[in-house]
TILUM-181138 format. One line per field, with one value per atom (N, C-alpha, C, O): residue number from 1; residue in one letter; atom name; x, y, z. Coordinates in Angstrom, 1 decimal. Atoms other than C-alpha are relative to their C-alpha. Layout:
REM TILUM-181138
resi <- [NUM ...]
resn <- [A ...]
name <- [CA ...]
x <- [X ...]
y <- [Y ...]
z <- [Z ...]
This chain:
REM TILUM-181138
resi <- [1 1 1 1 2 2 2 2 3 3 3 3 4 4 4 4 5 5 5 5 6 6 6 6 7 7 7 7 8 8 8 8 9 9 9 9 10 10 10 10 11 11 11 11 12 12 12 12 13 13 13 13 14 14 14 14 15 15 15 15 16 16 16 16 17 17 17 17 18 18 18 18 19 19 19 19 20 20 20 20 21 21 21 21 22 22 22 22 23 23 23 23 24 24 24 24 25 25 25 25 26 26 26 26 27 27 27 27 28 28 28 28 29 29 29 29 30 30 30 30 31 31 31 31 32 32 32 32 33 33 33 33 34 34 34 34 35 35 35 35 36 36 36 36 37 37 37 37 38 38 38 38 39 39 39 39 40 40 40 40 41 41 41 41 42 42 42 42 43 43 43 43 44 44 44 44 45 45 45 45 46 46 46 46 47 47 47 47 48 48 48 48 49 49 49 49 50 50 50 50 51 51 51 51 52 52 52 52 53 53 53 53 54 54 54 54 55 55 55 55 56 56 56 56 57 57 57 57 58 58 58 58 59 59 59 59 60 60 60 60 61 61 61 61 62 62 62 62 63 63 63 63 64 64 64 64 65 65 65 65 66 66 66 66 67 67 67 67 68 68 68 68 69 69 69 69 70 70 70 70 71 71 71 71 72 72 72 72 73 73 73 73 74 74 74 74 75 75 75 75 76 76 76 76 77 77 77 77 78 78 78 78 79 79 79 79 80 80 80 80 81 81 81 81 82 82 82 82 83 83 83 83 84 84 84 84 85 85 85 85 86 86 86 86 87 87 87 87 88 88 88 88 89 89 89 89 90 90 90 90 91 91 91 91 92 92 92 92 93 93 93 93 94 94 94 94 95 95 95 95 96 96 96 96 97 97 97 97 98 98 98 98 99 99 99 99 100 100 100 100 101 101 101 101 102 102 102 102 103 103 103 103 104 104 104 104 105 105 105 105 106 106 106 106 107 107 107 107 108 108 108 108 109 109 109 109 110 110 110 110 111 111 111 111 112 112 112 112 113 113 113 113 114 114 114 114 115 115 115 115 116 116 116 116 117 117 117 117 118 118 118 118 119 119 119 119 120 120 120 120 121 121 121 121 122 122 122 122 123 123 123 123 124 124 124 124 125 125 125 125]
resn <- [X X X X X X X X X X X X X X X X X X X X X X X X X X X X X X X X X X X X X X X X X X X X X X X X X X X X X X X X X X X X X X X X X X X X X X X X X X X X X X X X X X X X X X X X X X X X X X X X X X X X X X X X X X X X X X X X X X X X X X X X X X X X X X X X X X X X X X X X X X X X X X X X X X X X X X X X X X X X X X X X X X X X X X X X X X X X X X X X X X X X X X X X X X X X X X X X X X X X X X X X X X X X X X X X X X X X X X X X X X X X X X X X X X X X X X X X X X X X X X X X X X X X X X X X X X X X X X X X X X X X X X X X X X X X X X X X X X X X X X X X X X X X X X X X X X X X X X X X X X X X X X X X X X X X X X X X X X X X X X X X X X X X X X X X X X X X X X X X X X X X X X X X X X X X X X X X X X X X X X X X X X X X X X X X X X X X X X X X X X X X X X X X X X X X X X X X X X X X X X X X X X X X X X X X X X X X X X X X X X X X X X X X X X X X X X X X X X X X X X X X X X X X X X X X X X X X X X X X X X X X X X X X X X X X X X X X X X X X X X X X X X X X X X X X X X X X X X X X X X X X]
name <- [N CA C O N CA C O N CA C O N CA C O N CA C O N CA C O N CA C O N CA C O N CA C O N CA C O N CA C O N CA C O N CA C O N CA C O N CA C O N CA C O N CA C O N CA C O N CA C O N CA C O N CA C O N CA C O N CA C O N CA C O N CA C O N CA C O N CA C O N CA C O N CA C O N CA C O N CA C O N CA C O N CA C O N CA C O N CA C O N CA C O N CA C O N CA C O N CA C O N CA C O N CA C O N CA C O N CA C O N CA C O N CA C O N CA C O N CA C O N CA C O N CA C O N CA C O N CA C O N CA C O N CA C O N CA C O N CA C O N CA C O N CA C O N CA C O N CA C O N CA C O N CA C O N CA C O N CA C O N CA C O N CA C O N CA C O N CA C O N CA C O N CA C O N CA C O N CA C O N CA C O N CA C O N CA C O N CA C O N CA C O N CA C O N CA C O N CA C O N CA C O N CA C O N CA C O N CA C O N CA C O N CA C O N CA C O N CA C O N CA C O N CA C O N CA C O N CA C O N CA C O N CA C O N CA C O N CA C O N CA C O N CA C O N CA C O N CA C O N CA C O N CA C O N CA C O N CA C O N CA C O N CA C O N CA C O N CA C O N CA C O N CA C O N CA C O N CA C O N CA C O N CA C O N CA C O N CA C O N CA C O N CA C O N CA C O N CA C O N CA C O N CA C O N CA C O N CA C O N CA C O N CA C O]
x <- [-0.8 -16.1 0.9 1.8 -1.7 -13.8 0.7 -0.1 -1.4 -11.0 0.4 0.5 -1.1 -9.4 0.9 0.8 -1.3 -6.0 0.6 1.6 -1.0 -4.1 1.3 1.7 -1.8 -0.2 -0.3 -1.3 -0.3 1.2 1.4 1.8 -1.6 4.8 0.4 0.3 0.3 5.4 1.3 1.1 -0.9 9.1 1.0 1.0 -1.0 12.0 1.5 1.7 -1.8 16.2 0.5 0.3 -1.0 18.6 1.4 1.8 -1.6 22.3 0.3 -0.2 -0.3 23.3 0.4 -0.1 -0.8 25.5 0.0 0.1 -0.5 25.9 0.2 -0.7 0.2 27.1 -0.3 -1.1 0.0 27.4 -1.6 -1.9 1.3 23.4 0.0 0.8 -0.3 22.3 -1.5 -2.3 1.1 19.6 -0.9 -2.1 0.2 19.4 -0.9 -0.5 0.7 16.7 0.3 0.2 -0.4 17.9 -1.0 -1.1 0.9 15.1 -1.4 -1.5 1.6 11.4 -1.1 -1.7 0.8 9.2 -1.8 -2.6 1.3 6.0 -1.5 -1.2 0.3 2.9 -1.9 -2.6 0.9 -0.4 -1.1 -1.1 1.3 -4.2 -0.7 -0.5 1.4 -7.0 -1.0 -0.9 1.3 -10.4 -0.9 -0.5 1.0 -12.9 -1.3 -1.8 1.4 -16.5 -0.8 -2.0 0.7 -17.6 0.0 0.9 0.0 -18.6 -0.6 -1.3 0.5 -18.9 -0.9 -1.2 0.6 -20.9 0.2 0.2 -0.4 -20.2 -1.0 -0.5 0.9 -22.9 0.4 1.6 -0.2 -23.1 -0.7 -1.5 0.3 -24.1 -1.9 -2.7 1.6 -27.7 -0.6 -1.7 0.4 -28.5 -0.3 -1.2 -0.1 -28.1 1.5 2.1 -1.6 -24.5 0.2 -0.7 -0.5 -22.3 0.9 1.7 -1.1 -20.6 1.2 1.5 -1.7 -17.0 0.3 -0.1 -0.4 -15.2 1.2 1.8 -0.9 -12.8 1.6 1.7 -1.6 -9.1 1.1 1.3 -1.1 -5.9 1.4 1.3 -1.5 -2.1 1.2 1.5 -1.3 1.0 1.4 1.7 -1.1 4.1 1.7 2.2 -1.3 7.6 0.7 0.3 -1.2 10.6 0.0 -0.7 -0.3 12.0 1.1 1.0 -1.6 15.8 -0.4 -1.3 -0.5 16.8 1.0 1.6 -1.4 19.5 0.2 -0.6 -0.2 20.6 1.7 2.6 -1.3 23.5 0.1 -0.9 -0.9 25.3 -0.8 -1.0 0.8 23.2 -1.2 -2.0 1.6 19.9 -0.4 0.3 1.0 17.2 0.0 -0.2 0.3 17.0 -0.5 -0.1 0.8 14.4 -0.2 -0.8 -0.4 15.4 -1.4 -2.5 1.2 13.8 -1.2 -2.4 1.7 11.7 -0.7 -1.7 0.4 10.5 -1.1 -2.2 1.0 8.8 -0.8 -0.9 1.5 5.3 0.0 0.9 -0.1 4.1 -0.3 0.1 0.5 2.7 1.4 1.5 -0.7 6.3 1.0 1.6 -0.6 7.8 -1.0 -0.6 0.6 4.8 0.6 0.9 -0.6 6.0 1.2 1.3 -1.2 9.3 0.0 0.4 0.2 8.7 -1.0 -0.6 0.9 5.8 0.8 0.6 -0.6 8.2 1.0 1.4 -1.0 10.9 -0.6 -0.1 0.3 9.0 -0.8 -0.6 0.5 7.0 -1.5 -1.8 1.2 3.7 -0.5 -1.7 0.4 3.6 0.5 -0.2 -0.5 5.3 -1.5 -2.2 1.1 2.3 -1.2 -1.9 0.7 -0.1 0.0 -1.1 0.1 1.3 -0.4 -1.2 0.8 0.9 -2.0 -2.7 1.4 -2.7 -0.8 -1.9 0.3 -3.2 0.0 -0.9 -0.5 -1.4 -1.2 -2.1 1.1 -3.6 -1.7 -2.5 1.5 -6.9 0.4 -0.6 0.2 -6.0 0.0 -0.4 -0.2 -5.6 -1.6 -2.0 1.7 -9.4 -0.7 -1.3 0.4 -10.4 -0.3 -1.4 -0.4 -9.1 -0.7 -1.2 1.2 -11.0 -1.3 -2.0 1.0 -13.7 -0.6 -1.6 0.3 -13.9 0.9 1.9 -1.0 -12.0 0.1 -0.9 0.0 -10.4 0.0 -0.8 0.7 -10.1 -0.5 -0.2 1.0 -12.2 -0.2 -0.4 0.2 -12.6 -1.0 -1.4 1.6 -16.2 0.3 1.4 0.1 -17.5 0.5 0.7 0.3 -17.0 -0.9 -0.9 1.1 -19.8 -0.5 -1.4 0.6 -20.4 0.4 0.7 0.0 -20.0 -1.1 -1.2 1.3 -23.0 -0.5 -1.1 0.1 -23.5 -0.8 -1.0]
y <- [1.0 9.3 -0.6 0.0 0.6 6.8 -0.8 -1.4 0.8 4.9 -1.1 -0.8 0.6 2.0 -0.9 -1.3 0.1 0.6 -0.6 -0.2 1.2 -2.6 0.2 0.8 0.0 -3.3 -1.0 -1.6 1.0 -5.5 -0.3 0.5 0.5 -7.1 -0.8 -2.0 0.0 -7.2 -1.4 -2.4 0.5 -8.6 0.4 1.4 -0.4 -8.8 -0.5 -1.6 -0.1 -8.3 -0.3 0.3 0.2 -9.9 -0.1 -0.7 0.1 -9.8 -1.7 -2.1 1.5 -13.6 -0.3 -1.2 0.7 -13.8 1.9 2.8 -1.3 -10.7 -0.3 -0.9 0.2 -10.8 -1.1 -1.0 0.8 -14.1 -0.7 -1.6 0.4 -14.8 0.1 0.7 0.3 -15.8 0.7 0.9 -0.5 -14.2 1.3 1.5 -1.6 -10.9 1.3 1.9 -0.9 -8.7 1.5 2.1 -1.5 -5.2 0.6 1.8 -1.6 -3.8 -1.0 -2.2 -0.2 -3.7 0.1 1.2 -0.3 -3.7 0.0 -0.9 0.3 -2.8 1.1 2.3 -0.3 -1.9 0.2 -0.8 0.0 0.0 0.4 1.2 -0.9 -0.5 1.1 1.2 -1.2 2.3 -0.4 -0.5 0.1 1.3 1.1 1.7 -1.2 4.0 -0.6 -1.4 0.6 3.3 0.7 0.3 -0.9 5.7 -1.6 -2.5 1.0 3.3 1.0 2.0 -0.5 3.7 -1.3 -2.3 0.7 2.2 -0.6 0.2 0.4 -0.1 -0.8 -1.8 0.8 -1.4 -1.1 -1.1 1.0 -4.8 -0.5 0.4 -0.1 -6.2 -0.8 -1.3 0.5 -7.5 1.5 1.4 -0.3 -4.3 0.8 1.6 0.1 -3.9 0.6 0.8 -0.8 -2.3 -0.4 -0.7 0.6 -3.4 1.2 2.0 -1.1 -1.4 -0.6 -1.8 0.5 -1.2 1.2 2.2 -1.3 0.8 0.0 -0.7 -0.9 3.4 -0.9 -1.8 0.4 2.3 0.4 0.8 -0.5 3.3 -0.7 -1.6 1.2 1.9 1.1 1.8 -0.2 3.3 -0.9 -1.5 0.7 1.8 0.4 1.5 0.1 1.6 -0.9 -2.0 1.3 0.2 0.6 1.5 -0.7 0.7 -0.8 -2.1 0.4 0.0 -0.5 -0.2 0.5 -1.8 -0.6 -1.1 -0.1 -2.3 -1.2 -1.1 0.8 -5.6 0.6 0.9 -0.5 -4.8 -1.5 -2.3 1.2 -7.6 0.5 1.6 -0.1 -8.2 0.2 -0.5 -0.4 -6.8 -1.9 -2.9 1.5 -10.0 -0.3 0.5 0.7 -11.8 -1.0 -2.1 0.6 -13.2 -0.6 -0.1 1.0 -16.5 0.7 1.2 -0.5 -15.7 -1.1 -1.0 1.3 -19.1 0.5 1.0 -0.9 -17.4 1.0 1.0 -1.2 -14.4 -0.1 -0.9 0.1 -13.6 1.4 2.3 -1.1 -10.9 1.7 2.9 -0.7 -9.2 0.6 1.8 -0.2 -9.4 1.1 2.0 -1.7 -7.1 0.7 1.7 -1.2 -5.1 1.1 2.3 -0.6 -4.2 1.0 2.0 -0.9 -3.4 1.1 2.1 -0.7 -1.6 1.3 2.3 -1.0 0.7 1.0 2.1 -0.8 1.3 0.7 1.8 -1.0 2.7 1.0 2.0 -1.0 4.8 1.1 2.3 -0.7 6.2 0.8 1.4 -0.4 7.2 1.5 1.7 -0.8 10.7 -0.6 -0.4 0.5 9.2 -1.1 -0.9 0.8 6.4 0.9 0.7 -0.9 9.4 0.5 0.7 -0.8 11.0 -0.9 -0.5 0.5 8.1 -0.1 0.1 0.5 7.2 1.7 1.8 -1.4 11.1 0.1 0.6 0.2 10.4 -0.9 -0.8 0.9 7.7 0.3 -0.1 -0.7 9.8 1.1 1.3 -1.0 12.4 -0.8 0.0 0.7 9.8 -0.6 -0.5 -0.1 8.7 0.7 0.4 -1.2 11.8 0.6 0.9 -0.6 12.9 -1.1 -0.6 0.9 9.4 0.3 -0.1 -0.5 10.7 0.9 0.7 -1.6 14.6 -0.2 -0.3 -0.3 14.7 1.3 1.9 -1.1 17.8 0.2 1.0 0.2 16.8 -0.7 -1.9 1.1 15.2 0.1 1.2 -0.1 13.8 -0.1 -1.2 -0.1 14.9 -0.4 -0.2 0.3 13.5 1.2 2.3 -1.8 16.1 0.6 0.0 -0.3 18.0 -0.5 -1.3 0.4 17.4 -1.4 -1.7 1.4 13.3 -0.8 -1.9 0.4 13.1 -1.1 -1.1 1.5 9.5 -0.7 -1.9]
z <- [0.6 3.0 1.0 1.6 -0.8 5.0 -0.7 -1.5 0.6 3.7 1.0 2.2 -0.5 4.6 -0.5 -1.7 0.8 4.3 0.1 0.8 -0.1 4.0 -0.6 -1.6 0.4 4.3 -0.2 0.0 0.6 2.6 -0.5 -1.3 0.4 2.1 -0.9 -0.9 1.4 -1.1 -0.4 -0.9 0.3 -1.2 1.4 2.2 -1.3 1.5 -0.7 -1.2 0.3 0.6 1.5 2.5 -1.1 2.8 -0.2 -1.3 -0.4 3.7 0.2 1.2 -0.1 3.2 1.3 2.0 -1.9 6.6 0.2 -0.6 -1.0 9.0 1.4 2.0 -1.3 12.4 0.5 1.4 -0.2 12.6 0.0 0.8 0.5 11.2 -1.4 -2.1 1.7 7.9 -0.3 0.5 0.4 5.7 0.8 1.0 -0.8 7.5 -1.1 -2.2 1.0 6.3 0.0 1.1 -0.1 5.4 -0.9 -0.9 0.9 2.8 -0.1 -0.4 0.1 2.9 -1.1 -0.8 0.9 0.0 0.4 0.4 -0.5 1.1 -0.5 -0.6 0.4 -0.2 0.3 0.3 -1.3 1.6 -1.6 -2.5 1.4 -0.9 1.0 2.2 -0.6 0.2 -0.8 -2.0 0.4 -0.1 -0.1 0.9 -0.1 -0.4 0.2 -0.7 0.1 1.1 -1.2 -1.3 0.8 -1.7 -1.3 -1.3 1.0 -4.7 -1.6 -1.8 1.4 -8.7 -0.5 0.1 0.2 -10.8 -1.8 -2.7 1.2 -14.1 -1.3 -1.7 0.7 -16.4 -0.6 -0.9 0.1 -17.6 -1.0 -1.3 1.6 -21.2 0.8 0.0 -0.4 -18.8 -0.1 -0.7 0.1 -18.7 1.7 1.7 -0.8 -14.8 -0.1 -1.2 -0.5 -13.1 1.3 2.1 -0.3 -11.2 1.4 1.1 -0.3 -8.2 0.6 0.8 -0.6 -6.8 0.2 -0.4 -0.8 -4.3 -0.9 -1.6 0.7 -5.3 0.4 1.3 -0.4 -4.9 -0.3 -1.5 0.4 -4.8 1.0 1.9 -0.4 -3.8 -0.1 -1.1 -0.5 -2.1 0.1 1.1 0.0 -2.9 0.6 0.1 0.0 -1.7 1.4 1.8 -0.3 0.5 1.5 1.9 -1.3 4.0 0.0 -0.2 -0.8 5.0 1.5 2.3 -1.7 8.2 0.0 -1.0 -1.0 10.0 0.8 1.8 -1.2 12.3 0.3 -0.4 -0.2 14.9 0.7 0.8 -0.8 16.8 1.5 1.9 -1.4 20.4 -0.4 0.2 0.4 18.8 0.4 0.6 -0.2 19.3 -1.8 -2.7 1.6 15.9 -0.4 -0.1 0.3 14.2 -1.3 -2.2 1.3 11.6 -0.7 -0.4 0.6 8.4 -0.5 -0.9 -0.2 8.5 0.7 0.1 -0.8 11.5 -0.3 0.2 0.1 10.2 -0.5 -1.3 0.3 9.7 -0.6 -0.4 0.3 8.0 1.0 1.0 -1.5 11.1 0.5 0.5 -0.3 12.3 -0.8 -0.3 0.9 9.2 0.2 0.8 0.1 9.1 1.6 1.6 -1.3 12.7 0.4 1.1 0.5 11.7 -0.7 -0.1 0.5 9.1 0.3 -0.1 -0.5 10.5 1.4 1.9 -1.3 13.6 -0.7 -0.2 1.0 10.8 -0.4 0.1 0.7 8.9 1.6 1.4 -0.7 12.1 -0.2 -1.3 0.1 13.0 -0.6 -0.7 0.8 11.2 -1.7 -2.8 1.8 7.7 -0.2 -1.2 0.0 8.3 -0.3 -1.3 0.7 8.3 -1.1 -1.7 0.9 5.5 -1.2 -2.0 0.6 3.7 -0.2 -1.2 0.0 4.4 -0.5 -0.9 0.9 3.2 -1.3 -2.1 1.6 0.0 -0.4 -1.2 1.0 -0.6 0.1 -0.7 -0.2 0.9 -1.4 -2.1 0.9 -1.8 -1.4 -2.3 0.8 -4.4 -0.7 -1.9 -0.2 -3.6 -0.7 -1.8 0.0 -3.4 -1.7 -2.2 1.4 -7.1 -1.0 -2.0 0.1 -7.9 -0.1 -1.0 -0.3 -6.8 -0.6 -1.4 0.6 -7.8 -0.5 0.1 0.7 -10.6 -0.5 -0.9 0.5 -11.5 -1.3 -1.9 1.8 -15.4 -0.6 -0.4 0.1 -16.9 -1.8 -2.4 1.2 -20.8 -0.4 -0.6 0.4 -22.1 -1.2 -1.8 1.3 -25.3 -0.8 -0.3 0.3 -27.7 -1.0 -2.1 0.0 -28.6 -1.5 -1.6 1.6 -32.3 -0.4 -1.6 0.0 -31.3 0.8 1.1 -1.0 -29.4 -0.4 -1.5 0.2 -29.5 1.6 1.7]
């Protein structure tokens, strides 16, 4: 099975004026899907089925920080490229693993489920 995994910048909080700049971004709303090459399968009223990969979604935020002298980047300016950047250099490349685990176990439990609701027996339909 491999996975893969899109950011995405969901929403951005700014400080109106700071340090003599306006619209200063201090929080991160960001939010990573997982695809799973593993696929299910959904039938269709033709009589035929339909598949689609597994999915799952990591959600949350990241703080930041501008100081006076730092380089600063107007928020007409930014791309999403540009926060994703920020943000992934905040949280750091093991917190980025741990995510993309979180969301491989997520998959996974997708996948192999540990519980599971069987008909029940005397509905056999």
């Amino acid at each position: 099975m491999s996975n893969t995994y899109n950011w995405i910048i969901e929403k951005i909080d700014c400080i109106t004026s700071l340090n003599g700049q306006t619209d200063v971004v201090c929080n991160v709303h960001w939010r990573v899907n997982g695809v799973s090459s593993e696929t299910y399968s959904v039938p269709n009223i033709t009589g035929s089925s339909t598949s689609y990969p597994y999915f799952a979604t990591v959600c949350g935020n990241q703080l930041l920080s501008y100081e006076t002298g730092q380089s600063f980047t107007p928020f007409s300016q930014l791309t999403e490229t540009i926060v994703l950047g920020w943000v992934q250099n905040a949280i750091g490349t093991n917190e980025i693993t741990e995510i993309q685990n979180e969301i491989d176990s997520l998959l996974n439990n997708l996948i192999n489920p540990t519980v599971i609701t069987p008909n029940l027996p005397w509905n056999n339909i």
